[in-house]
N, C-alpha and C positions, 0 to 999 in steps of 0.2 A: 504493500500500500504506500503511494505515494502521499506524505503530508502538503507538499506545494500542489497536489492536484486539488486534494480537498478544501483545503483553506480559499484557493484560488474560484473554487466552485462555491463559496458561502459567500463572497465578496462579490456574489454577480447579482446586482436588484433591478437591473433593467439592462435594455438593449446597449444602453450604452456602458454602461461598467464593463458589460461582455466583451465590448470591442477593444476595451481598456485592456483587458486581459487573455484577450484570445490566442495573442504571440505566445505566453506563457503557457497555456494550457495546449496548444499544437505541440508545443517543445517539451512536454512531460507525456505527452502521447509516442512520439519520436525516439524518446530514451526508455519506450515501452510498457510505460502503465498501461494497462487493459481500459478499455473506455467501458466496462461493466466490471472495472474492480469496487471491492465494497469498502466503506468506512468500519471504523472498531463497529458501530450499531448495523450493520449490514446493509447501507444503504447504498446504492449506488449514485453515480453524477445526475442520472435522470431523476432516480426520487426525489433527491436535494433540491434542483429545481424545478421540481411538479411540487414540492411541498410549500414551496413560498406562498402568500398571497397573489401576486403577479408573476408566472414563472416570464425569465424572457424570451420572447416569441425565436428571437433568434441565437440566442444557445442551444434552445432548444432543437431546434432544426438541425443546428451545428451538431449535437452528439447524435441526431438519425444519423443523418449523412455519413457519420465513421462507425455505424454498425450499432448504435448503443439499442438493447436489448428493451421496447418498452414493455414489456410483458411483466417489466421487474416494478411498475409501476401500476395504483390499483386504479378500478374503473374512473372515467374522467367527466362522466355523461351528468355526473351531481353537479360540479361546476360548470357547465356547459349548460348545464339548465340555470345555474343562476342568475346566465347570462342571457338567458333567451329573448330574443325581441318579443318586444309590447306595442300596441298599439298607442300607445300613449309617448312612446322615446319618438325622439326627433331626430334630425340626421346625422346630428354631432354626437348624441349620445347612442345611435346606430353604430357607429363608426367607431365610438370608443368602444362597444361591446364587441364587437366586430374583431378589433384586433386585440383584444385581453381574451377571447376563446380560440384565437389563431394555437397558442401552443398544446392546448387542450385536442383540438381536431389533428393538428401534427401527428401526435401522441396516438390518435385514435384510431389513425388512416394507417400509421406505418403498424400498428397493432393487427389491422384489418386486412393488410399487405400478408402478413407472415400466418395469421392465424385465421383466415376468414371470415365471416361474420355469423352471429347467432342469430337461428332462426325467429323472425318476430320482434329484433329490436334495431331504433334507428341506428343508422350507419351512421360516417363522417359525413358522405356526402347529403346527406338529408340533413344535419345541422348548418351545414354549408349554404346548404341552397334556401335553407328560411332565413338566414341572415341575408343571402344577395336579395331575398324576392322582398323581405322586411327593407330594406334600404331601397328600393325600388319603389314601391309603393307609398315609402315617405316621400319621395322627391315627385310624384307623381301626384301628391294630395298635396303640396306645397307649392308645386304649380297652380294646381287649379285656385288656390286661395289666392295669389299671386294675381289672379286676373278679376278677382272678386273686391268692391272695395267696402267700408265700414260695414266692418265685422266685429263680431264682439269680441272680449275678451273672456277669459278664464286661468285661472292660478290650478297648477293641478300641487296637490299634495308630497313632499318628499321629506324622508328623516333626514336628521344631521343630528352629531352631539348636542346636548343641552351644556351651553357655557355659561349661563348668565340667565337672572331671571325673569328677563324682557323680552327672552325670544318666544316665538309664535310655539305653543303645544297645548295638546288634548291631554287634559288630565295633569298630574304632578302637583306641585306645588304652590301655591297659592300666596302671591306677595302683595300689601296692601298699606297706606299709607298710616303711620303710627298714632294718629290721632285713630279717635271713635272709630268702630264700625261702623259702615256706610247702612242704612236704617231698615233696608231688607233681610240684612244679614243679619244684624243685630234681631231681629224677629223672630229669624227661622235659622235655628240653630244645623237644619239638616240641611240646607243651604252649600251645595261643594264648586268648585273650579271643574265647569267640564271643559271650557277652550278658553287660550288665552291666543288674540290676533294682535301682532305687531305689524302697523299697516306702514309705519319705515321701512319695514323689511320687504315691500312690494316693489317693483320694476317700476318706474312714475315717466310718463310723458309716450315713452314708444307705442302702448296700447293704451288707448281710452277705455275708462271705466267707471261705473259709477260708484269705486268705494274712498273712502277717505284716502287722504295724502299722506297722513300720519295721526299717530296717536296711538294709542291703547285699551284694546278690546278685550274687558273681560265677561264671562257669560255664565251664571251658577246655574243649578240646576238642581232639584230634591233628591237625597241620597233614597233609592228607592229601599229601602227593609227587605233583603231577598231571604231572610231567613223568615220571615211570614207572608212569603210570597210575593212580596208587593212590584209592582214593574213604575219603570220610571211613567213620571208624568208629570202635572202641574205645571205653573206658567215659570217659564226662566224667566232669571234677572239679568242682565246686563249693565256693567258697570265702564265707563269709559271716561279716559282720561284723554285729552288734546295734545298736551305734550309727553313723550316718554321720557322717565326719569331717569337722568345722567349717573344718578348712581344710587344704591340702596339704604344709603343713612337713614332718612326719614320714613323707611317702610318697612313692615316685618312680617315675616314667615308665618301659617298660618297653617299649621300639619293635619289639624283635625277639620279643615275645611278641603283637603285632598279627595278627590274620587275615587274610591275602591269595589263600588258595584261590579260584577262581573258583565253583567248586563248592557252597560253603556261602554265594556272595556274595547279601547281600539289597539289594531297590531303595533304602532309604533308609540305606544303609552308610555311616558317617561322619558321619549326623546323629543327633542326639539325640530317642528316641523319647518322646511323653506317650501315656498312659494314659487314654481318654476308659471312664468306666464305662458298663454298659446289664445292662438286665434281658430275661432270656430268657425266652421263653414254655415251659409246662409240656412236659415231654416225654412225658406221660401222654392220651392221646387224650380219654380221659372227659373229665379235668380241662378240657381245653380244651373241649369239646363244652358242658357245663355254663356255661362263661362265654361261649362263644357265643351261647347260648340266653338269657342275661340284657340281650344288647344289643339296641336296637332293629333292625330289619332293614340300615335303609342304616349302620348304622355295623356291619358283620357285613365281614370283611374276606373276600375271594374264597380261594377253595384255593391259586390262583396265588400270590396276595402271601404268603399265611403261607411257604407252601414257600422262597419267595425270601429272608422272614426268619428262616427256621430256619439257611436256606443261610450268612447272614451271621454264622452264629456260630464259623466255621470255624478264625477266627486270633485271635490275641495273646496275653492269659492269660485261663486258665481258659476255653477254647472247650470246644463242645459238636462233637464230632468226628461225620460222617456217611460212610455209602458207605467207600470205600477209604481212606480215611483211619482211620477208625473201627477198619479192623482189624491199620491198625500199631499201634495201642494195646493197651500190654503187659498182659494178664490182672489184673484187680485196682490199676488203676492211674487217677490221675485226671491230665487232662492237663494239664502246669502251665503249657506255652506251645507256641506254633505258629505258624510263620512258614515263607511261601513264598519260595523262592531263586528267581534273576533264569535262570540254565541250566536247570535243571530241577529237578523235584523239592523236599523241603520237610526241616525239621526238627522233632522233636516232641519234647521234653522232657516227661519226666511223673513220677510219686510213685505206690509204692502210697496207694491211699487212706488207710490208715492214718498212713503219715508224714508227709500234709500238713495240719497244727497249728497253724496260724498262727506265733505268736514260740516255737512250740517243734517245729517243723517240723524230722525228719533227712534235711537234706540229702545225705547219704553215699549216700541208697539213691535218687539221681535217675537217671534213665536218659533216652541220649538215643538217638531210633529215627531216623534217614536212608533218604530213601524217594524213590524216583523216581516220577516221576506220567505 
């Protein structure tokens, strides 16, 4: 066992460290390490970089090409699915997925090379081809919007660490200024923190929209008793501040006003959510018909995909509600968020249209509808 081969293969976190050291690991292959010898733990060069979080696309390639054994490596299709396209990713976020499952499908194809494939499961090349056809039909529905004009906006939903405790999240903890309880909360002790919106943290001026510019959106909601059955309900409160606060002196922690219902719980509860904006296609048939007709034929997106990116506007703020969802939406009302719970069922916050104003938006008239699906 060579020590500078393996050192040399921990030291590789990307394409480019690889190429830093490539001279060095040719030149230990040379003086005859086996490109399938193992470390003291038995692992080989390939394990080492399939173990990483991001192995590199191109070491990776580099140990097929001199024979390395991926057999010694376990299935790869778990990560490869975590990569899968969404109808919701965009072409950047296509493209990133795109090449962070490159070493994965490497891995899978030269596996599929030596050992065939099992009957009944997909191949390299069938992950291959949902990413090209995924990346196709984003730039195919981004044309057609391209040719569409005032379109609305929508924020779709994503996790990120919780650093600070201004940022936009469902559930956690609950921060309030150190004077008195504000007079709803002070009432109703069962009163919890289901969404806090930090509307700084939104995309401002590229897409119009009707929500605030800034400020601080908090939302309670009654901890429902699930141990005597009880499911959520009752009218939320809404607490909003205009400017957000520079820093936490004047405001304290408030642990026993936290969300812990099973009921209301969402997948990325206790992290902090960001706001990725997107433009929706027209919900008027003409209108889209019209901008159909403007494109050339192969850039015409099929019935299927539009359907699937109508489908994608279902959650975060300012979704475009469809089907059963559509008709928990209160008469005259526009929806101002939407988020599906992990048990079942969803939550939908909404505004008559009228009271949603941007920085003068009445919050008092928010209503929240709990719906089983």
């Amino acid at each position: 066992m060579s020590a500078v081969w393996f050192q040399s293969l921990k030291r590789v976190k990307s394409d480019a460290t690889f190429l830093d050291l490539v001279e060095t690991l040719e030149a230990e292959l040379e003086q005859g390490t086996g490109v399938d010898a193992t470390d003291p733990q038995g692992r080989t060069a390939l394990e080492l970089l399939m173990a990483k979080p991001a192995p590199s696309a191109l070491a990776v390639r580099w140990l097929l090409d001199r024979g390395a054994d991926p057999s010694s490596c376990a299935d790869v299709r778990w990560q490869i699915g975590d990569l899968y396209p969404e109808a919701t990713d965009s072409s950047a976020e296509l493209l990133n997925k795109q090449y962070r499952a490159a070493p994965y499908l490497m891995l899978l194809a030269a596996d599929e090379a030596r050992h065939g494939v099992e009957e009944g499961v997909a191949d390299s090349g069938h992950y291959a081809d949902k990413f090209a056809a995924a990346l196709a039909t984003r730039r195919r529905i981004d044309a057609l919007k391209s040719g569409c004009h005032d379109l609305c906006c929508g924020f779709r939903a994503h996790s990120q660490p919780l650093l600070h405790p201004w940022q936009s999240h469902w559930g956690g903890l609950p921060w309030l200024p150190q004077a008195s309880l504000p007079a709803p909360l002070a009432a109703d002790p069962r009163l919890v923190l289901a969404v806090q919106i930090n509307f700084d943290e939104l995309i401002q001026g590229e897409l119009p929209h009707p929500l605030p510019s800034h400020g601080l959106l908090q939302i309670y909601v009654t901890q429902p008793d699930e141990d005597l059955g009880e499911e959520p309900g009752g009218e939320p409160v809404a607490l909003f501040w205009p400017e957000v606060p520079a820093d936490a002196a004047a405001w304290r922690v408030l642990p026993e006003r936290r969300l812990t219902a099973l009921s209301l719980k969402v997948t990325d509860q206790g992290r902090a959510l960001s706001w990725r904006p997107y433009r929706k296609l027209p919900e008027a048939e003409e209108q889209l018909a019209k901008a159909m007709e403007r494109l050339p034929t192969e850039l015409r997106p099929r019935q299927r995909d539009l359907e699937q990116e109508r489908a994608s506007y279902d959650f975060g703020l300012l979704p475009r509600l469809y089907g059963y969802e559509r008709e928990m939406l209160p008469e005259g009302h526009q929806p101002l968020l939407h988020m599906m719970h992990t048990e079942h069922g969803g939550s939908l916050f909404s505004l008559p249209t009228s009271a949603l104003a941007g920085n003068a938006t009445d919050w008092q008239q928010l209503t929240h509808t709990y719906y089983y699906d």
